[in-house]
C-alpha positions in Angstrom: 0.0 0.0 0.0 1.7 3.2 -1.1 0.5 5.1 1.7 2.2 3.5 4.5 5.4 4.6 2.5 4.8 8.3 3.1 2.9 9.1 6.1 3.8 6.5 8.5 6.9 4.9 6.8 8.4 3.8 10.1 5.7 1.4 10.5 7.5 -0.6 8.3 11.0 0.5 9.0 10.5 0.0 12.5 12.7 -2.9 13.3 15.8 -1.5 10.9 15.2 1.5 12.9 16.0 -0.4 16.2 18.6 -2.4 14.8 20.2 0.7 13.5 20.6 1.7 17.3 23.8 -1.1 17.2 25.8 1.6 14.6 28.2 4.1 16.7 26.6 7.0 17.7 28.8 10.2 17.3 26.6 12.4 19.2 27.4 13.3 22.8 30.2 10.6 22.7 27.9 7.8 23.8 28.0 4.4 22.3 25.0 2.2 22.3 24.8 -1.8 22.3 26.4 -3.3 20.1 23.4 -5.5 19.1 19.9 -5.9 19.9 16.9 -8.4 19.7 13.7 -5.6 19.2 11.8 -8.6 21.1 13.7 -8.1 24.0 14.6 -4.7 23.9 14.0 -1.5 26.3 14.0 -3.7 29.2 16.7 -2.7 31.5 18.0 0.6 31.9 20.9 1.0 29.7 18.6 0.4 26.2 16.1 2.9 27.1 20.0 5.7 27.8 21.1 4.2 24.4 17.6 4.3 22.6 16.7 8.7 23.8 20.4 9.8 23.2 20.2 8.2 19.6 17.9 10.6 18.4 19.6 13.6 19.6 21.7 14.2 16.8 20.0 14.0 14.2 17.1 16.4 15.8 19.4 18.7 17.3 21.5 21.5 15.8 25.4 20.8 16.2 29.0 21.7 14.2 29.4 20.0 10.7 32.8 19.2 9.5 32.7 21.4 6.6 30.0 24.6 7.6 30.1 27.3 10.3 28.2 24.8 12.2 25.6 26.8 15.1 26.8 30.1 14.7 25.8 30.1 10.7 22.1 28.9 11.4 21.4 32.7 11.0 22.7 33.0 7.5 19.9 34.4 5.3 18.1 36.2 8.1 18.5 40.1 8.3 21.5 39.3 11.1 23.6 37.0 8.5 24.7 37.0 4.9 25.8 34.4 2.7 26.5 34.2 -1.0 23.3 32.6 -2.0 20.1 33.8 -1.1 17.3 31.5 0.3 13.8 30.9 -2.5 11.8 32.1 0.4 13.0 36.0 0.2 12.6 35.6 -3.4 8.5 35.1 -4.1 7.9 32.8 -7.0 10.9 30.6 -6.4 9.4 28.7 -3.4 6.8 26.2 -4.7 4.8 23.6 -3.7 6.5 20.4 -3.8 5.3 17.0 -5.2 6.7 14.7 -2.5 8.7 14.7 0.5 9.0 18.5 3.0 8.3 19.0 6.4 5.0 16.7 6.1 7.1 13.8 8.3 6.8 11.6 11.1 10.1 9.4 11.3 11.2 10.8 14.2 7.6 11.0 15.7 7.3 7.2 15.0 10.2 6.6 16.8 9.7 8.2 20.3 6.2 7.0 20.4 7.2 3.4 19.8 9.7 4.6 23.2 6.6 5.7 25.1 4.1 3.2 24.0 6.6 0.4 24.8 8.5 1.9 28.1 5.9 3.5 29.6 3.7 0.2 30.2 6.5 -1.3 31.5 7.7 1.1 34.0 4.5 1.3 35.4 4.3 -2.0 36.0 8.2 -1.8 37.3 9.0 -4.3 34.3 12.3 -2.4 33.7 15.8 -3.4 35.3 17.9 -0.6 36.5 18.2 2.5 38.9 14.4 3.9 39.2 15.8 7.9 38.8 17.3 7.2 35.6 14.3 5.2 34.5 12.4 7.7 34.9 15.1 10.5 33.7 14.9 8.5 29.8 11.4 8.3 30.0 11.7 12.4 30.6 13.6 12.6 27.8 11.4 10.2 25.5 8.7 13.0 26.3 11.2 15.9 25.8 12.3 14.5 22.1 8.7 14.0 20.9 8.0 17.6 21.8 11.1 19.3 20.4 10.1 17.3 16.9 6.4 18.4 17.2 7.8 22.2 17.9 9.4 21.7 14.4 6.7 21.1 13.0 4.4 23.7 14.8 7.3 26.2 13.2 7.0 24.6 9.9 3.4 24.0 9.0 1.6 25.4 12.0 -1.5 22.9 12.5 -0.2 19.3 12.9 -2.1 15.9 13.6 -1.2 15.1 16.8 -0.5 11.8 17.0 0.3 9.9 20.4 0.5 5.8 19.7 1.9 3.8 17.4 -0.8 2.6 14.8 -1.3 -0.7 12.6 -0.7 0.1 9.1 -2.9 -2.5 8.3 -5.6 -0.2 7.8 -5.7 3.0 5.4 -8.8 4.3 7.4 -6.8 4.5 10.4 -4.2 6.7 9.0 -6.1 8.8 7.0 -8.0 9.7 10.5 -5.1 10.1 12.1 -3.6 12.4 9.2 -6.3 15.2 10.9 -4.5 18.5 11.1 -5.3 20.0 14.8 -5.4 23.7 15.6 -2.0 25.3 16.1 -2.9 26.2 19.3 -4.0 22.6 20.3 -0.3 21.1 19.1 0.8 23.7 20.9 -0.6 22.4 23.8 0.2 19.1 23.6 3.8 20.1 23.4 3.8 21.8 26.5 2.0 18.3 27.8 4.7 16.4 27.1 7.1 19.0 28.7 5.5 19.3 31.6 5.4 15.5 31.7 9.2 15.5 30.9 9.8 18.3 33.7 8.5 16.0 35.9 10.1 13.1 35.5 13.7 14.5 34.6 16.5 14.9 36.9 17.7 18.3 38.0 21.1 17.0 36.8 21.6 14.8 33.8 22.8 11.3 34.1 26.0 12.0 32.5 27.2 14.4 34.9 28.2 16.6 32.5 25.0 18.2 30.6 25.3 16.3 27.5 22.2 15.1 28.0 18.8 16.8 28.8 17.9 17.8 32.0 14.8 19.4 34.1 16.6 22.9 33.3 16.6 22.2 29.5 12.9 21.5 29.3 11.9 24.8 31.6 13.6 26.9 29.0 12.7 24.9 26.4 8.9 24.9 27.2 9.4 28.9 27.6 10.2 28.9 24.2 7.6 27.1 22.8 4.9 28.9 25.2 6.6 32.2 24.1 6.4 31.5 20.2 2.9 30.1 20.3 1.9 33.1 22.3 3.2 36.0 20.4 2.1 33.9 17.1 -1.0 34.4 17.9 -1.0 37.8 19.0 0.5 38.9 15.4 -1.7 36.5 13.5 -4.6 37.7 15.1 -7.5 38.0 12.5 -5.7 36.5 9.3 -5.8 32.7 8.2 -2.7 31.6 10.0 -4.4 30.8 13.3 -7.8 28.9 13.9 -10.6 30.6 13.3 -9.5 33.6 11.7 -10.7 34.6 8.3 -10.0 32.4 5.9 -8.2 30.0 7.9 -8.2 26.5 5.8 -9.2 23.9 8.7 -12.8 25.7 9.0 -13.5 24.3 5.6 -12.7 20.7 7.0 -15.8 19.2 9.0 -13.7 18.3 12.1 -12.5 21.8 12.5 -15.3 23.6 11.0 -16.6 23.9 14.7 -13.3 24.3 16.4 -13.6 26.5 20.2 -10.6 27.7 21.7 -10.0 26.0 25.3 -10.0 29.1 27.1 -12.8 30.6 25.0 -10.6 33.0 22.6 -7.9 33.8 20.9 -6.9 36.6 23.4 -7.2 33.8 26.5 -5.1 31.3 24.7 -2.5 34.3 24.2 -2.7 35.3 27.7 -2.0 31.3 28.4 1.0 30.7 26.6 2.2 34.4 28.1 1.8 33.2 31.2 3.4 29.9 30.6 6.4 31.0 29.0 6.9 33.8 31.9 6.9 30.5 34.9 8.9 28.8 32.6 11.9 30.9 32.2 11.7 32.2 35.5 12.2 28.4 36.7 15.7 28.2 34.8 16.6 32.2 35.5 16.0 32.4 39.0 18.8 29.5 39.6 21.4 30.4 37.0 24.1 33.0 37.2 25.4 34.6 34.0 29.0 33.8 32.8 31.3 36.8 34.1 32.5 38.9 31.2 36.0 40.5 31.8 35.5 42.0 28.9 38.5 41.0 28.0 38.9 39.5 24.2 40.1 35.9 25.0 44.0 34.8 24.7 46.5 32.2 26.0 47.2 34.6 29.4 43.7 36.2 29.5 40.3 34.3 30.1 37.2 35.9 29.7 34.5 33.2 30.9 31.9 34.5 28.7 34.1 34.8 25.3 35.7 31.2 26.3 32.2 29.3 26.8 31.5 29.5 23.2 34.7 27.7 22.1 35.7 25.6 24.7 36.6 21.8 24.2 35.1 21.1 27.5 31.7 23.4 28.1 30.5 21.7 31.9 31.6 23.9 33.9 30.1 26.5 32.4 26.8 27.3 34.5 25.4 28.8 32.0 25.6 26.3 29.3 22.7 23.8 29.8 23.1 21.0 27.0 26.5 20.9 24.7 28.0 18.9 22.3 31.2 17.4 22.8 33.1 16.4 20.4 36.2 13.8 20.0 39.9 14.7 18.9 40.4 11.4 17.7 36.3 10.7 16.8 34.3 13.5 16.1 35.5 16.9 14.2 34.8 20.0 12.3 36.3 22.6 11.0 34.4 25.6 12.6 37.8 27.2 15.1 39.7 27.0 11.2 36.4 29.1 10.0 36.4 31.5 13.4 39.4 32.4 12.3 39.1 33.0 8.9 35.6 34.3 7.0 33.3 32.6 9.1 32.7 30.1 5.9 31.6 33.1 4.0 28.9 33.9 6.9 29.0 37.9 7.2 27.3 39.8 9.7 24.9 42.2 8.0 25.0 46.2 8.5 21.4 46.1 10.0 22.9 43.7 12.9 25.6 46.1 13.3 24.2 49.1 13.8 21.5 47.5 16.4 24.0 47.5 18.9 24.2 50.2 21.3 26.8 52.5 22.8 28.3 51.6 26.0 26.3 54.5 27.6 23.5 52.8 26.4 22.1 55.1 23.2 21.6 53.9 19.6 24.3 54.8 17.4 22.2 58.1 16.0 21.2 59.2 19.2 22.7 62.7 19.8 25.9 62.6 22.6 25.9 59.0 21.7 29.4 59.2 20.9 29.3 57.0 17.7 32.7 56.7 15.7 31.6 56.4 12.4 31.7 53.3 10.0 34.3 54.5 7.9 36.4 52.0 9.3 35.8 48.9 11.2 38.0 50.1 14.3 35.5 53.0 14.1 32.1 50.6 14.5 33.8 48.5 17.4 35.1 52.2 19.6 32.4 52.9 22.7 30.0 50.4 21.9 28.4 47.5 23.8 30.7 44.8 24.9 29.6 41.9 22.9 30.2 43.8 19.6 33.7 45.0 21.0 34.1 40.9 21.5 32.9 39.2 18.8 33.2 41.6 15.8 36.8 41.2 14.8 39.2 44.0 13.4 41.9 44.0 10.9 45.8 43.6 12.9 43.9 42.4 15.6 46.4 39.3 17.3 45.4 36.0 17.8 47.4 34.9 20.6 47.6 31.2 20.2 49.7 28.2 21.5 50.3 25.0 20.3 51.0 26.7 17.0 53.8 24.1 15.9 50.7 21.8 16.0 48.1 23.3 14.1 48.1 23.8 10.2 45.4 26.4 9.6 45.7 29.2 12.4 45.7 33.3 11.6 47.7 35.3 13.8 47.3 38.6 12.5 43.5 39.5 11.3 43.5 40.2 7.5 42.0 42.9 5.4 38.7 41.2 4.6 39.0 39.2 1.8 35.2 40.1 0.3 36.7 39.6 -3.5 37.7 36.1 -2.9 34.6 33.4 -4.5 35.9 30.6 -2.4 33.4 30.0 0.4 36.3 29.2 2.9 38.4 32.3 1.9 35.6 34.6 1.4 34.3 37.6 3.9 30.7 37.9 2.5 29.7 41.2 4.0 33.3 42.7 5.4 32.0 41.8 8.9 32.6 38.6 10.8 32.2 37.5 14.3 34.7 35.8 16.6 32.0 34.0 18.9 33.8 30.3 18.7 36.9 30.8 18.5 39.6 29.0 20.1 43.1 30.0 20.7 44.6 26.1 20.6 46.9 25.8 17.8 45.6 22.4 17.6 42.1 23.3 16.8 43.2 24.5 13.3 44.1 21.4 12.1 41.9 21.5 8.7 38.4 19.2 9.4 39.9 18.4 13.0 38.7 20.9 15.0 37.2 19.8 18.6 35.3 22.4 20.9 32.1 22.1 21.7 29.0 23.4 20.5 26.5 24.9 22.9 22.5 23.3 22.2 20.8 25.4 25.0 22.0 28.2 27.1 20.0 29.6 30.1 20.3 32.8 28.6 17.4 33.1 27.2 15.1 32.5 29.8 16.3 36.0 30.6 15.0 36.9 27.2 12.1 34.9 27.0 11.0 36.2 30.4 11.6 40.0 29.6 9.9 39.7 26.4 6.7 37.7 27.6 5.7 40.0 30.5 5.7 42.9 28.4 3.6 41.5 25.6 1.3 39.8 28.5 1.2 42.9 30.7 2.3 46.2 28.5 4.8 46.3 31.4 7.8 44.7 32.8 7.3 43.8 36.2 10.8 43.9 38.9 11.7 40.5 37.8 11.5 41.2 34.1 13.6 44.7 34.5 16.2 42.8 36.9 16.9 40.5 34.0 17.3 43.2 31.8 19.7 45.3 33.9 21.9 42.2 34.7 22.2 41.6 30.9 23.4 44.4 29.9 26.0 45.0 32.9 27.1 41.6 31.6 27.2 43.3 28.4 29.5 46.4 29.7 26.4 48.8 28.6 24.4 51.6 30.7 22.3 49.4 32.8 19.7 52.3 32.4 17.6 50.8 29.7 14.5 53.5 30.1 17.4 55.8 28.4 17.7 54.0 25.6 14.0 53.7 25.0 13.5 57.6 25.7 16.5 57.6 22.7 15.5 55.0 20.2 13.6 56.4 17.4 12.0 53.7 14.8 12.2 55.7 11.9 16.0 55.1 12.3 15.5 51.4 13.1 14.4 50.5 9.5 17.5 47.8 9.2 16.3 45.8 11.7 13.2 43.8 10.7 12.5 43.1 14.2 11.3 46.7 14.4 8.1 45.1 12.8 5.1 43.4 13.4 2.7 42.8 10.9 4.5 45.7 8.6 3.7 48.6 11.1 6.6 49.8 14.1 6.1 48.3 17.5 6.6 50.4 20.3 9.7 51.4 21.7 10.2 49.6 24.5 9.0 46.2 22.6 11.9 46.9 20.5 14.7 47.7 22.8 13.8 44.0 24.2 14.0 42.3 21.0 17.1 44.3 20.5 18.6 42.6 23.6 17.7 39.3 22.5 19.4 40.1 19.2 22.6 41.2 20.5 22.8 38.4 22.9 21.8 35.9 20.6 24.0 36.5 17.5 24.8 34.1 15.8 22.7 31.4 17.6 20.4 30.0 15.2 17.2 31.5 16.7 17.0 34.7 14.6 14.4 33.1 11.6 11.8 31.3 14.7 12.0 34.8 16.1 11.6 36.6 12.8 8.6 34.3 11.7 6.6 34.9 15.2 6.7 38.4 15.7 5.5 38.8 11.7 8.3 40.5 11.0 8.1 40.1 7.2 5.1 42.0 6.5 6.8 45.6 5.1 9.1 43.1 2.2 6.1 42.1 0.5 5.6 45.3 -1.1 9.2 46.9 -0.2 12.7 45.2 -1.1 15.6 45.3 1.8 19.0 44.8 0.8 21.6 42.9 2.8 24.6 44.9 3.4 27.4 45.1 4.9 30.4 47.4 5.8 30.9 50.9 4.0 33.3 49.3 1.4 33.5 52.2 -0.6 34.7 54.7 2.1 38.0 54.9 2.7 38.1 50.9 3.3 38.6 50.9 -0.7 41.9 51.9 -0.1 42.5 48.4 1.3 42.2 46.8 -2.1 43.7 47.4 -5.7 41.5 48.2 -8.0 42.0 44.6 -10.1 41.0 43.1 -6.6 37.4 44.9 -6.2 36.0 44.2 -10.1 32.2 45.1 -10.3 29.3 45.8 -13.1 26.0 44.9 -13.1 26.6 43.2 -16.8 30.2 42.2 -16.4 30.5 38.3 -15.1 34.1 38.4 -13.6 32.3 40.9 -10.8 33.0 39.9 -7.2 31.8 43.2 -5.4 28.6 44.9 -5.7 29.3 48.7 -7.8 29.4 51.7 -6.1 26.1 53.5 -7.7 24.1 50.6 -5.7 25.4 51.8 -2.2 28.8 52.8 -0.9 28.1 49.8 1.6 28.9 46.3 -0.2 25.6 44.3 -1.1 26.8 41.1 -1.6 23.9 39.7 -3.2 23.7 42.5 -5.7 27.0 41.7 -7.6 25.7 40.9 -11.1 22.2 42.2 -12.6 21.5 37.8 -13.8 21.4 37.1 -10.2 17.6 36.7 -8.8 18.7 38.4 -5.8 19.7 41.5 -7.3 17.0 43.7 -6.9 17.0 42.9 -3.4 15.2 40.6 -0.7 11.5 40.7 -0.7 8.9 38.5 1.0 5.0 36.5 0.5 2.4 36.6 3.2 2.3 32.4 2.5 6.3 31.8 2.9 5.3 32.4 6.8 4.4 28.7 6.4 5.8 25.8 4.2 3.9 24.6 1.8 2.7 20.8 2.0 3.8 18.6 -1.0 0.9 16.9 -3.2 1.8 13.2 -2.4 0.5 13.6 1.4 -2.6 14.9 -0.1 -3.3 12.2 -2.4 -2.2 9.4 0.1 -4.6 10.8 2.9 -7.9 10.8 0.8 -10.1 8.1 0.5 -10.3 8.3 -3.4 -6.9 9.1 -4.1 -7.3 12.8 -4.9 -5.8 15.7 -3.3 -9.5 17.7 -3.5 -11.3 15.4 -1.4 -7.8 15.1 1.2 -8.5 15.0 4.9 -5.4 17.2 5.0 -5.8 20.8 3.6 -3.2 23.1 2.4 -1.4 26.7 4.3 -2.6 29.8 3.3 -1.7 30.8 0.1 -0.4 27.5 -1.0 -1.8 25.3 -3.7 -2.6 21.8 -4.0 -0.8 21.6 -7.2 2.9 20.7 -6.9 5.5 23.5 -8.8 3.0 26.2 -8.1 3.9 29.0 -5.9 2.3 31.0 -3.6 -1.2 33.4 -4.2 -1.6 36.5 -2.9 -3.8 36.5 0.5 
């Protein structure tokens, strides 16, 4: 039956899928068995450890060998540029596909074979082994099945919810169970299974040394979710990207044509999540303390805890690192230390993220007695201004101060003029501006492909953020937890605690580069924007930009009005850096590597020949706030075989026709 191939594949695979537990798991440096008999497996303690920590690497975000691994998740977002511009900032290159997308449930299959099996079992105290970690993989069996189900709440908003494994015996079954449920309701089942996972979890992982998840991680974690849903709502209030809105596509399906919210609206299920996400993150902020930052840019002699955690080898002692990667000299590599110190694999920091920032005295660059340098040179952007961009945004003739340089291969002592004509992604400085934030000063790390720090999966951090941000959109206030947070942030930071200064300063007309100045294409207030602006400058280069981007609807103002990507003032006096044979440009002329001069004096790295479909600049459709669903899923869920008469409908905008793209809304 060609539907059990699509929607619940699994079904089928399942006992390859268990067998493949015997092949050597990279992630977290943890080996499973080497064999197992599915008919007597997840019966003792040690196969239910090997089974959860299987899954995390290929659901969470980690270092590739060859990539900027974490910190270039944020490439194609208004914080990051790379050479090639995603379809989804170019309208009518994103279309619907025929098979295959986000329409999955592989890795849903697998954790609820976990529960369906384990949890019988444990309840009937069936399973061999110390009760606390029992328990603690059964916490993390939950955990998993919601961070996979967040996914998909980011991806296609409503989602069936499926609990059990199911016969694929019968196609009725699973064309029931293909029943998309409110957002809202997946939503909620998420936080279910985090609160289940809360409860059950250890305050300390198993391991010792947070490589696996742990009560803290599903607080902040469950903050997130709460905070997303919640201010997703708020935005997408009264369009057809949340239940019951105009237009929304699950009214015209019978079993959601009736659909009540469970607190009775749209406004209680926003106050709900609010209120969620604020417990939440206050359950992982009020018992973490932030890494101390010296301020100090990290060296041999020198550490600076807070520049260190993000490229350390060994990331437990950090306090407030809550789940990392390790990685293996001899094992597991990368090659992200050889990028730190190089172009950042051709992932530049835009202009817009640049100029966020603030002063150390706590006033936006244009604010006046704000005591901004200029850009004409990169020293310039870096003098007075808040600590994290004096850290991580790097400066030519700066010194990197290494040791064990006899055994490393690929190190830079002396910071180079940025190399933004070079085409070779590992060579290349996209926008002029790179970060520093993981990089390590151990000679030994720039072996080429053998690198060895660690990369950081969840830091407490942003239960700061999430808190701050939650209780003002909840309350239109912050309340003295929420402004505490803020304050100890950005002393952290080496900025003006006083952050009423810097909203009394900001003026949105002059925020127009950052697109998290939006919501739903008008200006948000002030002080909604200096919070967003922390969570920008702390996260940089996190991977969290596009989920934040996406829930605050901050795409609105590119549907009708291109933004361009740029990045430092190239042609200021930086030309000078560069012979003229070494900065070739012309809209026509295909040898071009840098963007001309009658575009902006700021290089537009996406605007370097006139064939490129990025060239006019990065524009956005209402539907690309959602991923299409490919034709195949509608097909297979439908009891006669065509896509019309699906039990499944389509996101707004999208068609059920696959290489179409989006309609207007």
């Amino acid at each position: 039956m060609k539907f059990n191939n699509t929607i619940f594949r699994l079904m089928q695979l399942g006992l390859v899928a268990l067998v493949g537990l015997a092949s050597c798991n990279k992630y977290l440096d943890i080996a499973p068995p080497s064999s197992i008999i599915p008919e007597a497996y997840l019966d003792e303690e040690s196969q239910l450890a090997a089974y959860t920590v299987n899954q995390y690497a290929g659901l969470f975000p980690s270092h590739g060998n060859w990539s900027f691994g974490t910190f270039g998740i944020d490439g194609n977002t208004d914080n990051m540029a790379i050479p090639t511009l995603d379809n989804k900032f170019i309208p009518g290159q994103w279309r619907v596909g025929s098979n295959g997308g986000d329409w999955d449930f592989s890795s849903i299959y697998q954790m609820n074979y976990f529960i369906n099996t384990v949890v019988p079992k444990w309840k009937e105290n069936r399973i061999l082994g110390n009760s606390s970690n029992i328990a603690h993989y059964i916490g993390e069996a939950y955990f998993l099945r919601a961070y996979v189900y967040f996914g998909k709440l980011q991806a296609l908003g409503d989602f069936p919810i499926i609990r059990n494994v199911m016969s694929d015996k019968d196609k009725n079954i699973l064309v029931e169970a293909s029943k998309r449920s409110p957002r809202n309701e997946v939503a909620r089942f998420i936080l279910s299974d985090l609160d289940s996972a809360i409860t059950l979890l250890n305050q300390s992982s198993p391991d010792g040394k947070k490589q696996r998840i742990s009560k803290n991680v599903a607080q902040l974690f469950k903050s997130r979710v709460a905070l997303y849903e919640g201010t997703w709502l708020k935005y997408f209030s009264g369009t057809a990207f949340v239940p019951k809105g105009p237009n929304w596509p699950g009214a015209a399906k019978s079993y959601n044509s009736n659909y009540a919210f469970p607190t009775g609206s749209i406004a209680g299920e926003i106050d709900y999540f609010l209120t969620q996400a604020m417990e939440s993150a206050s359950a992982v902020a009020d018992n973490i303390q932030l890494e101390n930052n010296t301020g100090i840019i990290e060296s041999a002699n020198n550490e600076n805890p807070y520049f260190s955690m993000f490229g350390a080898v060994d990331m437990s002692s950090y306090g407030e690192v809550l789940l990392w990667r390790q990685y293996n000299q001899s094992l597991v590599t990368h090659n992200v230390p050889v990028y730190a110190q190089r172009g950042n694999y051709a992932v530049g920091l835009t202009r817009g993220l640049v100029e966020s920032f603030l002063m150390s005295n706590g006033l936006p660059i244009y604010a006046s007695g704000s005591g901004y340098a200029g850009d004409n040179y990169i020293a310039d952007v870096r003098k007075n201004r808040d600590g994290r961009l004096q850290l991580f945004l790097k400066e030519p003739g700066q010194k990197n101060v290494l040791v064990n340089i006899g055994q490393g291969t690929h190190y830079t002592l002396i910071e180079p003029t940025p190399t933004v004509y070079d085409t070779d992604w590992e060579r290349r400085y996209t926008t002029g501006y790179t970060i520093r934030k993981g990089i390590s000063y151990d000679g030994l790390q720039t072996l080429n492909g053998q690198g060895f720090t660690g990369s950081i999966t969840f830091r407490a951090t942003e239960a700061y953020l999430n808190y701050m941000e939650a209780c003002y959109e909840k309350n239109q206030n912050l309340d003295t937890k929420a402004q505490a947070y803020w304050r100890a942030l950005r002393t952290r930071a080496k900025v003006d605690p006083d952050f009423n200064a810097t909203i009394a300063a900001t003026q949105m007309d002059k925020e127009k580069k950052d697109w998290g100045a939006y919501s739903a294409g008008q200006f948000i207030s002030p002080t909604l924007y200096n919070i967003r602006r922390e969570r920008r400058s702390e996260l940089m280069a996190e991977g969290l930009r596009w989920m934040d981007l996406k829930r605050w609807r901050a795409m609105d103002q590119l549907i009708t009005t291109a933004d361009h990507f740029e990045g430092f003032k190239l042609w200021g006096p930086m030309k000078d850096w560069y012979t003229p044979e070494q900065l070739i440009y012309g809209a026509t002329n295909d040898k071009s590597v840098v963007s001309d001069p009658a575009r902006s004096e700021y290089l537009r790295p996406l605007e370097i020949r006139s064939n490129a479909l990025s060239y006019t600049g990065v524009k956005f459709a209402m539907a690309h706030y959602l991923a299409p669903i490919a034709t195949e899923h509608f097909q297979l869920a439908s009891d006669d075989g065509t896509a019309e008469n699906s039990v499944i409908y389509q996101n707004p905008g999208w068609s059920l026709i696959s290489g179409t793209a989006p309609t207007g809304l």
